[in-house]
N, C-alpha and C positions, 0 to 999 in steps of 0.2 A: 353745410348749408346747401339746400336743394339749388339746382342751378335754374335762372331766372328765363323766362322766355318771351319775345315779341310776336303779334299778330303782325303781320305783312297782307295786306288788303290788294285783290285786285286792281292793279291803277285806270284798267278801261274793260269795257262789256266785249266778252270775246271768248275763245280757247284756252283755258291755261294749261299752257304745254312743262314739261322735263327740260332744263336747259340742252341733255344730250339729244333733244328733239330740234334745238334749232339750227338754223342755217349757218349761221356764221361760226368757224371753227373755235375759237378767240372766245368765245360766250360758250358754244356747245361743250366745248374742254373743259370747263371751268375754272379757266385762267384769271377772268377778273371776280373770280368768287362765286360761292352758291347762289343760288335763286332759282328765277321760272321766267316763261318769256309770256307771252299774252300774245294771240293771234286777234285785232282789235275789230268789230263791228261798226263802231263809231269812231268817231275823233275824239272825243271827249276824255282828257287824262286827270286823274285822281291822285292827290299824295299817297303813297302805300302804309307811311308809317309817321307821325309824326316827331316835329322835330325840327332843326334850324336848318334853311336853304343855304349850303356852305359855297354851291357853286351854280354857273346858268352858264353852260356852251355860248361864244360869241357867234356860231350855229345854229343854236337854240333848240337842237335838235337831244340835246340831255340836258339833265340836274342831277345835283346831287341833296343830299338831304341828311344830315347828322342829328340821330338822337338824343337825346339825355342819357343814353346809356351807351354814348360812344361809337353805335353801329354807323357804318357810313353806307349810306342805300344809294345808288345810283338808280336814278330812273333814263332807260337811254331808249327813245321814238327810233324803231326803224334801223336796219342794218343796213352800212355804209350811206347814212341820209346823210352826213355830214359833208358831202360833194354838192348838196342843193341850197347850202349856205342858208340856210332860214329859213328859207321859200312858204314851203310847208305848215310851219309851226308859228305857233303864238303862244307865248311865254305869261302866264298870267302872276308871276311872283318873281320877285326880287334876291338877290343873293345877301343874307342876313336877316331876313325876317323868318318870323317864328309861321309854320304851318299846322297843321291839323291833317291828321289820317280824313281819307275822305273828302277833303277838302278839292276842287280844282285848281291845278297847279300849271294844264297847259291844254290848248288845243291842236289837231293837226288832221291835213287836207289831207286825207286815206286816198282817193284819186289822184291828186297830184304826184304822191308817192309813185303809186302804182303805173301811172303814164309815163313813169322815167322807169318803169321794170326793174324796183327796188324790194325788198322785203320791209313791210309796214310790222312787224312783231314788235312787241313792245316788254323791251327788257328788265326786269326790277330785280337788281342785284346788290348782292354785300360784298363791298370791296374789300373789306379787311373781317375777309372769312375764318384765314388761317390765325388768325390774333383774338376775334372774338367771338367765334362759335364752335362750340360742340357737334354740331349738327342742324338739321332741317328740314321739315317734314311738309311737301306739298301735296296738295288735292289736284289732280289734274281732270278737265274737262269745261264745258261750259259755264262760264260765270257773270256773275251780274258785275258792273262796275263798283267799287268798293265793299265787295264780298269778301272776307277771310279767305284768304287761300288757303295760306304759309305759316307755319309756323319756326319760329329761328329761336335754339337753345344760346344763351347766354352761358361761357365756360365760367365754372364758383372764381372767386376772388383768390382761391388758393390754387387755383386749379396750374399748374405747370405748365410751360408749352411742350409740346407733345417730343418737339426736338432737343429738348435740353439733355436729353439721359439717355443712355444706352441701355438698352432690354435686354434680357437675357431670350433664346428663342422660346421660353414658353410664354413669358411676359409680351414679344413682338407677336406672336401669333394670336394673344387673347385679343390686343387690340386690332390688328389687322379683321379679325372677325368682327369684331362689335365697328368698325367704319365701315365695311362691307354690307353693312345692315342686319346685322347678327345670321345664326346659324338659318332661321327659319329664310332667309332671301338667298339662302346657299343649293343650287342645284345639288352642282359637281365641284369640286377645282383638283385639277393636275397641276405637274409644275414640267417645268423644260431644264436649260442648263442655269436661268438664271431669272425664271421670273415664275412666282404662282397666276396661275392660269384657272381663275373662276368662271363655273357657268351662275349670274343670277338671275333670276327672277324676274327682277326690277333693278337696272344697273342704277337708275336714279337713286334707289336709297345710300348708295358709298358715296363717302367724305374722299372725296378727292386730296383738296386740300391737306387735310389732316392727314391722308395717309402721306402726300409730298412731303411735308415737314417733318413728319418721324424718322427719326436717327435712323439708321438700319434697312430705311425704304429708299431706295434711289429714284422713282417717279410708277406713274401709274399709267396707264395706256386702256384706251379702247379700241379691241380688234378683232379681228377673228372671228366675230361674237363673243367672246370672250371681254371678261374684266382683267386686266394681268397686273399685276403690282409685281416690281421688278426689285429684287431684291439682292443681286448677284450671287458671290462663291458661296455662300452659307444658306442658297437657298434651299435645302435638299432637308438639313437639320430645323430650318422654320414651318417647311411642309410636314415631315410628322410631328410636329407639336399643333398644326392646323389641323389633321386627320384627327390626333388624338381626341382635340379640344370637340370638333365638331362631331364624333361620335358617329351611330349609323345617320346616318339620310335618308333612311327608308328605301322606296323605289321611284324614289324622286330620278328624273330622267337626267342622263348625263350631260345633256344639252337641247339648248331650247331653240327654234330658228329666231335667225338673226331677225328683229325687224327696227332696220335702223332709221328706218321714213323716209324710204330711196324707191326706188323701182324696185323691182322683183329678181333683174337681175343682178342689181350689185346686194342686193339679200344673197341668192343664191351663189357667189362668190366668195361673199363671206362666209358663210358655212360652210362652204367646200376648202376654203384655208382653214377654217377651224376645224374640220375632221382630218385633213390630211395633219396640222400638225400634233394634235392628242396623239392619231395614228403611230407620227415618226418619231416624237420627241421625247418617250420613254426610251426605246432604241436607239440614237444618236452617239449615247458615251460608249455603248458596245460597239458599234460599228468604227468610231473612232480610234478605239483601242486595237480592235482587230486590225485597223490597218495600220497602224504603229509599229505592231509586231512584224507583219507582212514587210514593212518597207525595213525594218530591223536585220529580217533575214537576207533579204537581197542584200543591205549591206555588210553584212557576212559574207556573202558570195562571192564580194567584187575581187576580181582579180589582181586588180591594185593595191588590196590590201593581204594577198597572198593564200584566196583564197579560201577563210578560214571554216568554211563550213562548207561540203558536198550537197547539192541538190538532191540529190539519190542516196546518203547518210538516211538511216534511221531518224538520228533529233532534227533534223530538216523537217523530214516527211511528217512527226509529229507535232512538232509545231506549227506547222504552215499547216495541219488540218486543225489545232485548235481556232488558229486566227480565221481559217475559210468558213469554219462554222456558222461564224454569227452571219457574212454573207450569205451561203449556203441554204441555210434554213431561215434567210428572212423572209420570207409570206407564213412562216409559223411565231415571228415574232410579232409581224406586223397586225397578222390576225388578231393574235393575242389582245396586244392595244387596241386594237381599231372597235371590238367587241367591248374590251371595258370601255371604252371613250362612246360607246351604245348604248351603254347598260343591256350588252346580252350577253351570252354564255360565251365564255373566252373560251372555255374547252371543247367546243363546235365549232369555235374557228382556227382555233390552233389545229383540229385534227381536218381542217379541209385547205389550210396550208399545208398542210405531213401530204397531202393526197398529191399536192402540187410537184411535192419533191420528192415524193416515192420513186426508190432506184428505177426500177422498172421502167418507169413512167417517164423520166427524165432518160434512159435510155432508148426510149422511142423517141423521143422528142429529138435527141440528137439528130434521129435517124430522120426524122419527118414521118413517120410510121402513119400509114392512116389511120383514121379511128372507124370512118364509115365516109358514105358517099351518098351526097344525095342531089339526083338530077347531073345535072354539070359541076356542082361543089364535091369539093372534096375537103373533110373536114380530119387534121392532122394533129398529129401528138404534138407540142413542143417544150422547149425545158424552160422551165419555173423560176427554179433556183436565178438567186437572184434577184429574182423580181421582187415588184413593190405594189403596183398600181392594181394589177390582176386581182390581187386577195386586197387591198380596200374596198374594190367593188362588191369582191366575195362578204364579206363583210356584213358590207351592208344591205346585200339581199339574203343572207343565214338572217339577220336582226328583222327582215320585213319577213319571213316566213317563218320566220318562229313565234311575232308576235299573231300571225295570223291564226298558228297553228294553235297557239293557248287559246282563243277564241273560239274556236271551233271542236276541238279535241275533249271529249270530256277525260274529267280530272285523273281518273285510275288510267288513262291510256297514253298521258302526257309524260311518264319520265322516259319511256321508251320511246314512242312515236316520234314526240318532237326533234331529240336530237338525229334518229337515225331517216325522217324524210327531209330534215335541212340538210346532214353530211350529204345525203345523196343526191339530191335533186342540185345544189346550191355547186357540189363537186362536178357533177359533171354538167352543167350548165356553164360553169367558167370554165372548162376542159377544151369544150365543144363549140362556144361562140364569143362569150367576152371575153373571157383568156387571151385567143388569138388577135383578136379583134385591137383589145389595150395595150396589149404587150404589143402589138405591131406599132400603134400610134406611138407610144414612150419611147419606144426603142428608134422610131425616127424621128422623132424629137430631140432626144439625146445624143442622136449622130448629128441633126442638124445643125445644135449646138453650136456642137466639139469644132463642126466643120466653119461654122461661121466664126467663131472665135480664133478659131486658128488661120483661115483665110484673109480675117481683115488685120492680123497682121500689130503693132506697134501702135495704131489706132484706135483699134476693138481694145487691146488689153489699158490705152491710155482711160478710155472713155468708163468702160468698164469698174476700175480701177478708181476711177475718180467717185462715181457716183453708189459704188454697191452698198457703201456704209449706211446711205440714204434710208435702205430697205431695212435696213435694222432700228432706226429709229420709228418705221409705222410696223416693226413687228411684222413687213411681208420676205423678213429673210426666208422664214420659215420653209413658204413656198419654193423656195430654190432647193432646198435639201435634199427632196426626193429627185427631183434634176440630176443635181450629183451623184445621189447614188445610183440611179436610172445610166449612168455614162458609165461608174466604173463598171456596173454590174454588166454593163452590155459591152462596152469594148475593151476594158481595161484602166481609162484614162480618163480626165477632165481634165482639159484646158482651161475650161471658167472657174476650176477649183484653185486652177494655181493663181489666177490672178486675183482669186478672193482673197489666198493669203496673204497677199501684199498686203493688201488693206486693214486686215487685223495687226498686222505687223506698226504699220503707220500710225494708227489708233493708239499701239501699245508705244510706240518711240514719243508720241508728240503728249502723252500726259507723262513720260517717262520728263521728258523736258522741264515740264511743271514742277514736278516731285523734288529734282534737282536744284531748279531756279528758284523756288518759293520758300523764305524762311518761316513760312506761318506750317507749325509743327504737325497741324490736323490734314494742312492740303500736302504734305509731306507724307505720312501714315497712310492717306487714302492713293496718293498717285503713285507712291511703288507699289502697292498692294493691285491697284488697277492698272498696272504698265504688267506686273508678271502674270495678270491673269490672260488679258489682250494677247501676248504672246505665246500663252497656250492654247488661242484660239476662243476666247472668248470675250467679246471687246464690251460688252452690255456695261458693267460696272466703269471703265474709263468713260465711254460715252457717259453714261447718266451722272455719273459721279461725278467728274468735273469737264470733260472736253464739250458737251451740248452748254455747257452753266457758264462757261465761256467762249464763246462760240468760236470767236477765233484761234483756240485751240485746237475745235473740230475741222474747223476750212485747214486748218495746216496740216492736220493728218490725211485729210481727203488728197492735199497737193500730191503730201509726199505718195500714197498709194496710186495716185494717178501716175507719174513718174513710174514707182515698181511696177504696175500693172502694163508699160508703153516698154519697160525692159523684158518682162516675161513675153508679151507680145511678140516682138522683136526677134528672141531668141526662140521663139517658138515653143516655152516651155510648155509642161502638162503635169499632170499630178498620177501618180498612181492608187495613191490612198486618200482619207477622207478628212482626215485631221489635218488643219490649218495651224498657222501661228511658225515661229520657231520650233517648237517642238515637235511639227511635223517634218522636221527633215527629211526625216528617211521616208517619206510618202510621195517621194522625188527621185527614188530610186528604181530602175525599172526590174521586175522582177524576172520578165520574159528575157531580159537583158542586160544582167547587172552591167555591163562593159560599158554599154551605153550610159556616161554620165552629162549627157547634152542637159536635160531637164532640173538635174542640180545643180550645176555649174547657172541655171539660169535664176532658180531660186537664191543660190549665193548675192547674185550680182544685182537682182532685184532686189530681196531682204534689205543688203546693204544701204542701197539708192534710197529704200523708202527711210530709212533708219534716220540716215543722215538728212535727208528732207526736210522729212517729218519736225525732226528735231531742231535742227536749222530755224526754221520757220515760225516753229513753234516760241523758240528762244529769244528771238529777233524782233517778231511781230506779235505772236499770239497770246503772249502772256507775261502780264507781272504782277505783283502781288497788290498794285495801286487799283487794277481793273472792279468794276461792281457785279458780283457776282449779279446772274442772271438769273431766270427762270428756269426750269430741267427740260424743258420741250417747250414750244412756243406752239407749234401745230400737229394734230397728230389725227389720221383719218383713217378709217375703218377699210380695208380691202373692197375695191372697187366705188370708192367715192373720189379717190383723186384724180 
C-alpha cells in the first residue's frame, strides 16, 4: 500500500524558511521533529492541518493540534515568547474542539514581540516525526497565509520502525542514502574514524529523525558544512557500500560553501573546518600508526628494560624510517586529500608536496639557504617535511589555477599545460612566500600552545581536561588535529595531546561503568564494545551511543578527565606521538630520550586517576538501569555560531 500523505498549509503570510534556517537550536536540529518555521508579515495565524486542539500553552504562546491520522502538529508563535506570559497572543480556539486547515486558530502582536528583541518565526512542527513519518517535502519562500507548503509522507501500516532491525552494511547504506535525500542531493561524502561526512545540496532534504532511530546510526550532526551521520567502528565497511551504491557523481563539486544564515564570517569558518578536516581525516589512522611504532621503538630502547634494540642497529634505522614516512612526506599526503576534498587533480598536488620535501630542498632549508633577495628581503629555503598547513594552501591555489587554466587553455593544450604551469607557478609561489609565511604562523602557534599548556600548570590540564570532550560533540575536535600534528612536527611534543588522552580514557572508563552495572544485555553489547573503542582513542561511539543518551554518564567522564588532565598538568607530562587512548602508551615515551620516563610515569598516574573517577562516578551517580534514556544530542551548532 502506497504510503499516505498530509498537506501542511502555511499557518501565516511570510517566509517559509528550512527548520535548519531557524534561530533556535532546539527546532533548527530537528529535535522536536520535522517541519518549517514561517518568518510572519502579519499577526494573523491559521490551523496548518486539520484536526483536534489536544493542547493551548497557559502562555498561549503554542498549540498543539492532532489529526485523524495521529500526526501531532505543534503550532509554536515565536522563539522563546514563552517568557512574555501571553502578552502577545490571542488564542482563538479551545483545547478539544475540532479545527479545519485554514481556519484561524490565533492572533499575535508581531511589535510587541519584537520590542522585547524576540524572534517572531512561526513554527509548524510534527512531534512525533520519528513514529509517523517517512519523510517531508517543503517549498521554501514567500507564501500566502493558508498556502500549501509541506507536504508530510505518512509510513504504510506495515511499515517497521526503522530501529527495530539491524542492516547488514549494504542494506544500512541504501537507507542512509534514500534519508539523505537520495543520490541526486549527494555532492561528495567522505568519511573520518567514525562518522560519514556528506557534502549536500539541500541539507533540508535528510530525515534526521529517521537517520537517529536506525539501528547502526548513533546520531547526526550539522557542521563543518558538512551533513555527518556518525556511525562509529564499522564506519569505513558502510562507506564503500555508500561509494558503491551512489556510483560516479559526475563532476559534481566536492563541496559547496557553507551558507548557514550567519554572517560571512562564521560561513567562512565553517568551510575552512570543513576543508581542513576532508584535508586531515583520510591521513589521521596513518599518522596514528606511525607514531605507535615510533613510541614502540623507544620502548625498545629504554635502558631499563636492558636495552633491547640499538639506535644505530640496522632494524632500528628501518623501522623508524618506515614509521617517519608517513610524517616525512606529509604535504604529499595532505595534498593528496585536500585535492580530492576539491575535486582537482591529486597528482598535481601530491607532486607540489614531493617538491616541498625534495632532499635537496629540505637541505637548504636546514641551512636557511637563500633563494633570492629582493630589496631588504631576503627570501629563504625552509624544511617542509612535516608540515601541514603550507600544502593546504598549496592546494587550494593548484585547484584555483587549474580551474582557471581549463578556461582559458584550449582543449589540445590542456593535458600538458595545465599540470606543468600549476606544479610551477603554485610550487614555487609556496616556496617563496606562503610557505614561509604559514609555516612561521603554525609553527608559533604550536609552540605557543605547547608553552601555555605547559606553563599553566595542574590548571590548564584540569580545565582543558574537563572541557575537550565538549568539541567532539560539535564535531570541532577536528580542528585541533592539525594542532597536534603542527607540535609534534615542529618540536617533537604536545602537551595538549597528552592531556586529550585522559579524556578519551574517562569517556572509555565511565561507559565502561555502564556495560558492568547494567543487566539490560543490549546496553551490555554496546558499552564494552564503546569502552574498547574509547580506549583506543576513539570516544565517538561511547559518546553517541550511550554517555550523551544519559547524560550523567557524560558529566562523570568529563569529572574523571578533568582530574587526569590537572595530574598530567601537574606532572608536566607531554606526548610524543599522535595516538591517544590506552593504546597509546608508547606515544609517552621519549624517543630523543628513552631514559627519560617523566611523561609516562605521568600518563600512568593520570590514566589511573581518570579510570577510577570516571568510573566511581559514573557507578555512584551517573547511572542505573531505572534512568529514561534521553535524546543523542540535545544541541549541536555549526563552527563559528556558538
Amino acid at each position: 500500500m502506497a504510503n499516505e500523505n498530509i498537506k501542511l498549509l502555511n499557518p501565516v503570510k511570510g517566509e517559509v524558511v528550512a527548520l535548519a534556517k531557524t534561530s533556535d537550536p532546539i527546532f533548527s536540529q530537528g529535535i522536536m521533529g520535522q517541519g518549517f518555521g514561517t518568518k510572519p508579515a502579519n499577526g494573523q495565524v491559521l490551523a496548518p492541518v486539520s484536526g483536534q486542539v489536544s493542547m493551548v500553552a497557559d502562555s498561549k504562546h503554542a498549540i498543539g493540534i492532532v489529526t485523524d491520522q495521529g500526526l501531532e502538529v505543534l503550532l509554536h508563535m515565536g522563539v522563546d515568547t514563552v517568557s512574555l506570559k501571553g502578552e502577545p497572543f490571542k488564542v482563538l480556539v479551545k483545547t478539544g474542539t475540532g479545527v479545519k486547515a485554514g481556519e484561524p486558530v490565533a492572533e499575535m502582536n508581531l511589535e510587541q514581540i519584537k520590542d522585547k528583541q524576540l524572534d517572531p518565526t512561526v513554527m509548524t512542527l510534527v512531534t512525533n516525526s520519528a513514529d509517523k513519518l517517512s519523510g517531508l517535502d517543503l517549498t521554501e519562500g514567500e507564501a500566502e497565509a493558508g498556502q500549501e507548503v509541506a507536504v508530510a509522507y505518512l509510513k504504510s501500516s506495515g511499515e517497521a520502525a526503522p530501529s527495530s532491525k539491524k542492516l547488514s552494511h549494504k542494506e544500512l547504506a541504501a537507507f542512509i542514502i534514500k534519508q539523505v535525500g537520495g543520490k541526486d542531493n549527494v555532492n561528495n561524502v567522505i568519511h573520518c574514524i567514525t562518522r560519514l561526512r556528506f557534502y549536500l545540496k539541500d541539507e533540508s532534504k535528510a530525515n534526521d529523525e529517521a537517520l537517529k532511530a536506525q539501528r547502526g546510526i548513533l546520531d547526526v550532526m550539522h557542521a563543518s558544512g558538512q551533513y555527518q551521520v556518525v556511525i562509529g567502528n564499522e564506519v569505513a565497511a558502510v562507506f564503500d557500500e555508500v561509494i558503491k551504491q551512489l556510483g560516479d557523481l559526475g563532476d559534481a563539486p566536492q563541496s559547496q560553501p557553507v551558507d548557514d544564515g550567519k554572517n560571512p564570517v562564521s560561513r567562512a569558518f565553517g568551510n575552512l573546518i570543513g576543508f581542513i578536516t576532508g584535508s586531515m581525516s583520510p591521513v589521521v589512522g596513518v599518522i596514528a600508526a606511525a607514531g605507535i611504532i615510533k613510541g614502540l621503538l623507544a620502548l625498545l630502547t629504554l635502558p631499563q628494560l636492558g636495552a633491547l634494540l640499538n639506535v644505530r642497529s640496522t632494524a632500528y634505522i628501518t623501522v623508524s624510517a618506515i614509521a617517519d614516512a608517513a610524517f616525512f612526506f606529509l604535504p604529499v599526503l595532505v595534498g593528496f586529500c585536500a585535492a580530492q576534498r576539491l575535486n582537482s587533480d591529486p597528482v598535481i598536488a601530491a607532486v607540489i608536496g614531493a617538491a616541498l620535501v625534495y632532499p635537496q630542498l629540505i637541505t637548504w632549508g636546514g641551512q636557511y639557504k637563500t633563494m633570492f633577495v629582493l630589496g631588504s628581503f631576503k627570501f629563504q629555503f625552509l624544511n617542509y617535511s612535516y608540515s601541514i598547513f603550507p600544502m593546504i594552501l598549496a592546494a587550494w591555489l593548484a585547484k584555483k589555477l587549474e580551474d582557471w587554466l581549463k578556461q582559458h587553455l584550449p582543449a589540445y593544450l590542456q593535458m600538458i599545460f595545465v599540470p606543468l604551469i600549476t606544479i610551477l607557478v603554485v610550487s614555487l609561489i609556496t616556496l617563496a612566500i606562503t610557505g614561509p609565511i604559514i609555516q612561521g604562523i603554525a609553527n608559533g602557534i604550536a609552540v605557543g600552545i605547547n608553552w601555555l599548556v605547559k606553563s599553566s600548570g595542574w590548571l590548564g590540564g584540569f580545565v582543558i581536561g574537563g572541557l575537550y570532550q565538549l568539541l567532539v560533540i560539535f564535531g570541532l575536535h577536528w580542528g585541533v588535529v592539525p594542532l597536534v600534528a603542527q607540535q609534534i612536527a615542529g618540536s617533537g611534543e604536545s602537551a595538549l595531546n597528552a592531556i586529550i588522552c585522559s579524556t578519551m580514557i574517562s569517556q572509555g572508563a565511565a561507559v565502561l561503568a555502564v556495560a558492568i552495572k547494567s543487566k539490560k544485555a543490549d546496553m551490555k553489547e554496546l558499552g564494552f564494545a564503546a569502552a574498547i573503542s574509547a580506549f583506543c582513542g576513539v570516544t565517538e561511539p561511547a559518546i553517541y551511543g550511550i554517555n550523551l543518551r544519559y547524560r550523567k554518564v557524560f558529566i562523570s567522564g568529563l569529572i574523571g578527565s578533568a582530574f587526569g588532565g590537572l595530574i598530567t598538568g601537574l606532572m608536566h607530562g607531554t606526548m610524543f606521538g599522535f595516538t591517544g587512548g590506552l593504546i597509546g602508551f608508547s606515544s609517552f615515551f621519549n624517543p630523543k630520550n628513552p631514559a627519560d620516563l617523566t611523561s609516562f610515569y605521568a600518563f600512568l598516574i593520570a590514566s589511573a586517576v581518570s579510570i577510577v573517577v570516571s568510573f566511581i562516578v559514573t557507578w555512584v551517580w551517573g547511572y542505573n538501569d531505572n534512568m529514561t534514556q534521553g535524546a543523542k544530542v540535545e544541541k549541536k551548532k555549526r563552527p563559528g555560531t556558538m
